[in-house]
C-alpha positions as CSV (number, residue, x, y, z in Angstrom):
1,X,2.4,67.2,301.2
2,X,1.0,64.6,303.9
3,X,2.9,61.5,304.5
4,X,0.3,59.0,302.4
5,X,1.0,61.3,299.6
6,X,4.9,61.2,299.6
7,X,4.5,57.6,300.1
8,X,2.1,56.9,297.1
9,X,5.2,59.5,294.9
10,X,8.1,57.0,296.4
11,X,6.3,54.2,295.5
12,X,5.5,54.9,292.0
13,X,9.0,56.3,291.3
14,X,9.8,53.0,292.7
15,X,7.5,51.0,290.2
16,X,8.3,53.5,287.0
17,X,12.3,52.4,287.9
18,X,12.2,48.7,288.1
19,X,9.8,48.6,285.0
20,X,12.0,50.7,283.2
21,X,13.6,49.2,279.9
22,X,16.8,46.8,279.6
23,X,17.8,49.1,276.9
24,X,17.4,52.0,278.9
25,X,19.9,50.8,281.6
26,X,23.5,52.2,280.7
27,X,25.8,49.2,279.0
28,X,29.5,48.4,279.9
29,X,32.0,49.3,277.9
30,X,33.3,46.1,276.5
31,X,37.0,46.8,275.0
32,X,38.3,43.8,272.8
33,X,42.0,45.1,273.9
34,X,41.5,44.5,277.8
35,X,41.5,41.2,279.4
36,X,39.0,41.0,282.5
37,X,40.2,42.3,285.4
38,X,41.2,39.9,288.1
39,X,38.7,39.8,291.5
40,X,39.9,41.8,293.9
41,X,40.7,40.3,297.5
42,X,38.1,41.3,299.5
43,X,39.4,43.6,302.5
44,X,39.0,40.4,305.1
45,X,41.9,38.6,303.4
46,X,43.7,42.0,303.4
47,X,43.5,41.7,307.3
48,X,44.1,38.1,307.7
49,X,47.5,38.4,305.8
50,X,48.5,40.9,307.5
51,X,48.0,39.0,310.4
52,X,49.8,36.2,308.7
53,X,52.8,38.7,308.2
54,X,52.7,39.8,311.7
55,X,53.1,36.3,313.5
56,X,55.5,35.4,311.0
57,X,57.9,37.9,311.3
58,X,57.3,39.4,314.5
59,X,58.4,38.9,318.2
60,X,54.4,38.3,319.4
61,X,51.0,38.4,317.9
62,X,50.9,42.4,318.4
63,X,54.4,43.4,317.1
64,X,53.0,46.0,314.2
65,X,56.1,48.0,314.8
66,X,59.3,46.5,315.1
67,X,61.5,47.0,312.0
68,X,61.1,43.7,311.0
69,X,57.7,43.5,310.8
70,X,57.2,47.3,309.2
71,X,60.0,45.7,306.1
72,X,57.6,42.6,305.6
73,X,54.4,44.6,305.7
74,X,55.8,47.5,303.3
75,X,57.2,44.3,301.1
76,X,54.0,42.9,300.5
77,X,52.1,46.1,300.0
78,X,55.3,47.0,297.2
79,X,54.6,43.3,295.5
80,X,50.8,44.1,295.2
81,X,51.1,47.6,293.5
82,X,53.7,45.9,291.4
83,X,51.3,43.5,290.2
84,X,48.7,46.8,290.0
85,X,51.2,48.5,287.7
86,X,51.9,45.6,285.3
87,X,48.1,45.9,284.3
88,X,47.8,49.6,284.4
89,X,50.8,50.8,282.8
90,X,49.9,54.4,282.7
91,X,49.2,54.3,286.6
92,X,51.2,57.3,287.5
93,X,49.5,58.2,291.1
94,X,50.0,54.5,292.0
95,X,53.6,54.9,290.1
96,X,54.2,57.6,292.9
97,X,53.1,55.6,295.7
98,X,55.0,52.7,295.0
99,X,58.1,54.5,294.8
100,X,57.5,55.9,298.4
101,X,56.8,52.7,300.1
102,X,60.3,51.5,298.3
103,X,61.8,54.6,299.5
104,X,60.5,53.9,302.9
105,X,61.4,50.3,302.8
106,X,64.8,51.6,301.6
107,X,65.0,53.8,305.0
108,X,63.8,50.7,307.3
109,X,66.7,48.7,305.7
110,X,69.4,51.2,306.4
111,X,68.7,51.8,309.7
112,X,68.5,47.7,310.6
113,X,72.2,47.7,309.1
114,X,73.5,50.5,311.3
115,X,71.6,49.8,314.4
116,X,74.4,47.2,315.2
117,X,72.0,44.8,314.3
118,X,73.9,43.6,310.7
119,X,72.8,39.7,311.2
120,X,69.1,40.9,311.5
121,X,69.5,42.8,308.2
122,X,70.6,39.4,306.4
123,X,68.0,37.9,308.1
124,X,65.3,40.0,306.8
125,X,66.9,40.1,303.2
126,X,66.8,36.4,303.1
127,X,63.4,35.8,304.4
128,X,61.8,38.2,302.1
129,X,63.7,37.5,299.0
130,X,65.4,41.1,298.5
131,X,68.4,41.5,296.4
132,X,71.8,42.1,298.3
């Protein structure tokens, strides 16, 4: 096929699909049960609370890694998937997830406690709002 032919084809399969019927277009399934989902924060707010976390709780404006900062990151990431699982109840892959990063979290706080470090571990607990 020459090039003005595939063109001509691609254009009227254009046409045909923009003319095409409302009715044809698949519908939503509208569920009187479910309440609209919430917007999603887009992944630029994502970054820019992270960022937020960062220069609140660590030493500089780079500190992804000290324990402090890896407890407040893991924190927030736990309070969004609990939101997550409050709305989808029957989540269990999620489920799964958030029981690691609590897991993980768990870990973090251990080893702040025995590091010799046991005034940075109330610190943490009390800045973040964790039980203990």
């Amino acid at each position: 096929m020459s090039d003005e032919k595939k063109k001509k084809v691609v254009k009227a399969a254009a046409e045909k699909a923009s003319k095409a019927p409302a009715s044809a277009k698949p519908k939503a399934k509208a569920s009187a049960k479910s309440a609209p989902a919430p917007a999603k924060q887009p992944a630029q707010s994502m970054r820019s609370k992270k960022k937020q976390i960062v220069a609140q709780h660590g030493k500089h404006a780079n500190d992804t890694g000290s324990v402090k900062v890896q407890i407040a990151l893991l924190t927030e990431r736990i309070n969004m998937l609990t939101l997550h699982l409050q709305e989808h109840k029957k989540d269990n892959h999620s489920r799964r997830g958030l029981l690691l990063l609590v897991g993980q979290r768990r870990r973090l706080l251990n080893y702040l406690k025995s590091s010799g470090k046991p005034e940075a571990y109330e610190e943490v607990i009390k800045e973040l709002e964790l039980r203990k």
